[in-house]
C-alpha positions as CSV (number, residue, x, y, z in Angstrom):
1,X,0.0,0.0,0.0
2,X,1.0,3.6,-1.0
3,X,1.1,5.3,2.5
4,X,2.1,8.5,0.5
5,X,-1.1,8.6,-0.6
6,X,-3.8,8.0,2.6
7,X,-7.1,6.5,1.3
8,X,-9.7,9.6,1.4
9,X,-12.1,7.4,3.2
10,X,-10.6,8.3,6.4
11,X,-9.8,11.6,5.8
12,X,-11.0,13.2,8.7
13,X,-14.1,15.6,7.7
14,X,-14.3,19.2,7.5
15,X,-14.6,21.4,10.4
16,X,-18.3,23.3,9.5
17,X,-18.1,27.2,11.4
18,X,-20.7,27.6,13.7
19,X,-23.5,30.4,12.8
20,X,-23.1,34.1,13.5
21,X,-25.5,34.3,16.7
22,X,-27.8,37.0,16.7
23,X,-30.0,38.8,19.5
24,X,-32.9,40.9,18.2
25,X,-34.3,43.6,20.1
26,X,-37.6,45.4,18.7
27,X,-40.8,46.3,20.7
28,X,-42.9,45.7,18.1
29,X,-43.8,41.7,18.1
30,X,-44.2,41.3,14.2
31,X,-41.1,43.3,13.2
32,X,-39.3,41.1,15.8
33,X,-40.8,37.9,13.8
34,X,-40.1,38.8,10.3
35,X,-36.6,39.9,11.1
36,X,-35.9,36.3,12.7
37,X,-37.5,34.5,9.3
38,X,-35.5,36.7,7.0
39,X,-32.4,35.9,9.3
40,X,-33.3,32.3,10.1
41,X,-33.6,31.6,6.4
42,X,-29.5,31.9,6.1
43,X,-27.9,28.9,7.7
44,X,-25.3,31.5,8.4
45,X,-26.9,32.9,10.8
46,X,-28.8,32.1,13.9
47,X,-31.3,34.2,16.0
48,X,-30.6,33.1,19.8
49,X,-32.8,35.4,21.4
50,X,-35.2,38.3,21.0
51,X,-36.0,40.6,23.5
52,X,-39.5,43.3,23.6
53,X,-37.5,46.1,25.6
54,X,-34.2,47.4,26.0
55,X,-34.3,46.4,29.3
56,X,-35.2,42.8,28.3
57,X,-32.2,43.4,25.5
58,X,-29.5,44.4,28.1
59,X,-30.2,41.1,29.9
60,X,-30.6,39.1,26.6
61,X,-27.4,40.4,25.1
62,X,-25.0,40.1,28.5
63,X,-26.5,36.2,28.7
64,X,-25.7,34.9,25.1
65,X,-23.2,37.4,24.0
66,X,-24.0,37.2,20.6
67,X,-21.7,37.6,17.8
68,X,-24.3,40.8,16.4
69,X,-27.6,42.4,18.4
70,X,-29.7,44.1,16.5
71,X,-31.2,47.4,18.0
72,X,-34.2,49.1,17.8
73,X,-33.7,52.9,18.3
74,X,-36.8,54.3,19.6
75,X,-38.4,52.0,22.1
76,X,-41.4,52.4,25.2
77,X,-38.5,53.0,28.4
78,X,-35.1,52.6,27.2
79,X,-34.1,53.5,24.2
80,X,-31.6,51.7,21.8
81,X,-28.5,54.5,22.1
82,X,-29.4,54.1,26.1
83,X,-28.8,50.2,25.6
84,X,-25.8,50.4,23.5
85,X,-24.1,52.8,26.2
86,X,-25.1,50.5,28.9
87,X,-23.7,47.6,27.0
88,X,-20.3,49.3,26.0
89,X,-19.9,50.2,29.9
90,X,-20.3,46.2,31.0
91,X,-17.6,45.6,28.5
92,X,-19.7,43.8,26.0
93,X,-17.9,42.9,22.8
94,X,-20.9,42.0,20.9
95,X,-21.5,44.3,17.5
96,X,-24.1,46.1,17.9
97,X,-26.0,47.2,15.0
98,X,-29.0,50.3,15.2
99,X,-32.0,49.1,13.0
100,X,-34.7,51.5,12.5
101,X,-37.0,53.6,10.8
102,X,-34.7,57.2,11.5
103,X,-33.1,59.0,8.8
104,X,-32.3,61.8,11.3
105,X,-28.7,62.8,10.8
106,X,-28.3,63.1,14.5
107,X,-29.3,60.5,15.3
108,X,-26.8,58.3,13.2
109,X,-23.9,60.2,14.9
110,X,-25.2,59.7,18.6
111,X,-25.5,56.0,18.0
112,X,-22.3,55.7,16.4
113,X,-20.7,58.3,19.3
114,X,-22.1,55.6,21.6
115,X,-20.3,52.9,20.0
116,X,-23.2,51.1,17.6
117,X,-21.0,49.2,14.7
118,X,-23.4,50.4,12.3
119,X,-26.6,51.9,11.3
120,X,-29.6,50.3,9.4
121,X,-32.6,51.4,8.0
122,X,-35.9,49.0,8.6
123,X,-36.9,49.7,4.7
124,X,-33.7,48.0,3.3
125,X,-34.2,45.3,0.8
126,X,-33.9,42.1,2.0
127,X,-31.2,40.9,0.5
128,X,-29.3,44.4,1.0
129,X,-30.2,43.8,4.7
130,X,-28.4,39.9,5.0
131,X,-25.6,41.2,3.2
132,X,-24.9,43.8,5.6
133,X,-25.2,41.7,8.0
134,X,-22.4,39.8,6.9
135,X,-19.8,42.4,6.4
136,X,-21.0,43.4,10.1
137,X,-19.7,39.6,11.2
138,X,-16.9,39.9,9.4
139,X,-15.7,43.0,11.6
140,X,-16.9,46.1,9.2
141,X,-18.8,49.1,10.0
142,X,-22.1,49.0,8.4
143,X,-24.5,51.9,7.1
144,X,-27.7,51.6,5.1
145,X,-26.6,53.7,1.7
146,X,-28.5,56.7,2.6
147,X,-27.1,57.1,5.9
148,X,-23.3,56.7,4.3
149,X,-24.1,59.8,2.6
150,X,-25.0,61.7,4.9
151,X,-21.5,61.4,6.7
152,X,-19.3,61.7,3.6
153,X,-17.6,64.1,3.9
154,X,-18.3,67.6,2.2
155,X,-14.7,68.1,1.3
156,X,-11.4,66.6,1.7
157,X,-10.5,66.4,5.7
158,X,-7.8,68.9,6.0
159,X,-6.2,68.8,9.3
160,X,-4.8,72.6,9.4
161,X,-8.6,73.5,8.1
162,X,-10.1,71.4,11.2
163,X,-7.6,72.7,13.7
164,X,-7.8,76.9,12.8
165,X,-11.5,76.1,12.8
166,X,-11.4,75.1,16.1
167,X,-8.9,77.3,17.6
168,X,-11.2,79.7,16.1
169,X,-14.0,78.7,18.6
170,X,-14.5,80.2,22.2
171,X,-14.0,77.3,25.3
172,X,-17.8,77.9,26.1
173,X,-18.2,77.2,22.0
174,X,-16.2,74.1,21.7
175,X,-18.0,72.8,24.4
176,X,-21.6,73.5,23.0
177,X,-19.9,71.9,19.9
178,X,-19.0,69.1,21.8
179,X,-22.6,68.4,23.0
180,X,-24.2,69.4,19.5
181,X,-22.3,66.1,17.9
182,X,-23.7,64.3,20.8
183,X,-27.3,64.6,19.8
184,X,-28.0,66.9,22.5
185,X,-31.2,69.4,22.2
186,X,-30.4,73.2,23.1
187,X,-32.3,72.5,26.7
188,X,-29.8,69.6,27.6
189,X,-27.2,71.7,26.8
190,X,-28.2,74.7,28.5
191,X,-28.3,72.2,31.4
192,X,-25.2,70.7,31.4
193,X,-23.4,74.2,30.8
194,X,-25.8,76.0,33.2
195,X,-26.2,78.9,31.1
196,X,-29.7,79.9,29.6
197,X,-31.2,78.3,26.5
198,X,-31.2,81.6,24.3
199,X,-27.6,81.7,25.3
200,X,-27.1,78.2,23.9
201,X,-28.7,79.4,20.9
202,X,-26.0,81.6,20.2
203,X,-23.3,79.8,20.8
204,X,-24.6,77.5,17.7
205,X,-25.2,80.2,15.9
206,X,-21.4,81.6,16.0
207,X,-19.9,77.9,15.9
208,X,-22.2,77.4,12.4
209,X,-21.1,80.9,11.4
210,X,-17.1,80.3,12.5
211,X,-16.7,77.0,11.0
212,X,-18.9,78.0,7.7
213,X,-21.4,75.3,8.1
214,X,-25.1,75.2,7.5
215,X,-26.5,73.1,10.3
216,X,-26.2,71.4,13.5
217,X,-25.5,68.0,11.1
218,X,-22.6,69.3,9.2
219,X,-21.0,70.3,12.7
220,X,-21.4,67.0,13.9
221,X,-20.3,65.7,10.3
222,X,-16.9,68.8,11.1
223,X,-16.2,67.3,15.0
224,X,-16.1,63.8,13.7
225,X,-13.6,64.6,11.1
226,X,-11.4,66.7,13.4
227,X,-11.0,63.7,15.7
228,X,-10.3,61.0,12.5
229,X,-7.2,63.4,11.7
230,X,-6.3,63.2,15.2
231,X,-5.8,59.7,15.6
């Protein structure tokens, strides 16, 4: 017998990956059901748990430790930026994708601020929707094509630009800044600072007018460029 050439028979058989797990979190039942039939119906994946709250999620998500949660963003209670924050400060190292019906530009940033690996709309096509899902597993940042837009940038990042722009800012401005990219409504702000909303007001107005921008969205769009040259 040729022992340089082992019989295939007993070749010992291929190692098959196991599935990407996946928590879904949605407080609306049918959305929750569809989403785990679309997802079910790729062997490559596997839905271990769904949860009607982010409360529920929290708990579902720190017990399996999926390999991707998906994350409603407005929900009754706690809402899904809430739940990723929570889940970034126990140390989680699930990816956690956003999937909802909100095109807000703010939104986008304050979930991806909060660590969210990516940001979904509920109206993608469905076979948009499993593809994203597997560059997600396979480690990539993942935004519905209408979202990507809106964060690409308006020019080419120019790190002398970025930093005269903010030089050119007060202390009391670069912190309103700071908060603006956070999501944060002029009343939350004026809270936090504990100056008076129509003061907040104008400390937008001369941070929009300094940096040449037209809205609260292109200065989040402006901080999170200025900290990308920094790194």
């Amino acid at each position: 017998m040729d022992t340089n050439h082992p019989d295939p028979a007993f070749a010992p058989p291929l190692q098959t990956p196991p599935p990407v797990s996946v928590v879904v979190v949605d407080d609306h039942a049918l959305f929750r059901k569809g989403i785990q039939q679309l997802i079910s119906a790729d062997p490559l994946f596997q839905v271990v748990a769904e949860a009607a709250s982010g409360a529920e999620g929290i708990e579902a998500i720190l017990t399996h430790r999926p390999d991707l949660a998906l994350i409603d963003l407005h929900m009754k209670g706690q809402d899904g930026i809430s739940v990723i924050r929570a889940l970034k400060a126990a140390g989680i190292q699930s990816r956690l994708i956003m999937l909802t019906v909100s095109d807000n530009g703010l939104d986008v940033m304050e979930a991806l601020n909060a660590g969210a690996s990516g940001y979904l709309l509920k109206d993608m096509e469905p076979d948009e929707f499993c593809h994203k899902l597997k560059q997600a597993a396979g480690g990539r940042t993942v935004l519905s094509e209408s979202v990507g837009n809106l964060l690409a940038p308006s020019q080419p990042a120019n790190k002398v630009i970025n930093d005269h722009g903010w030089s050119s800012l007060t202390t009391r401005e670069q912190e309103t800044l700071e908060l603006v990219s956070k999501g944060a409504s002029n009343k939350i702000i004026a809270r936090a600072l504990g100056i008076a909303e129509s003061t907040v007001k104008v400390h937008v107005k001369h941070v929009l007018q300094k940096l040449n921008l037209r809205n609260r969205f292109e200065a989040a769009v402006w901080l999170r460029e200025r900290r990308q040259d920094q790194q």
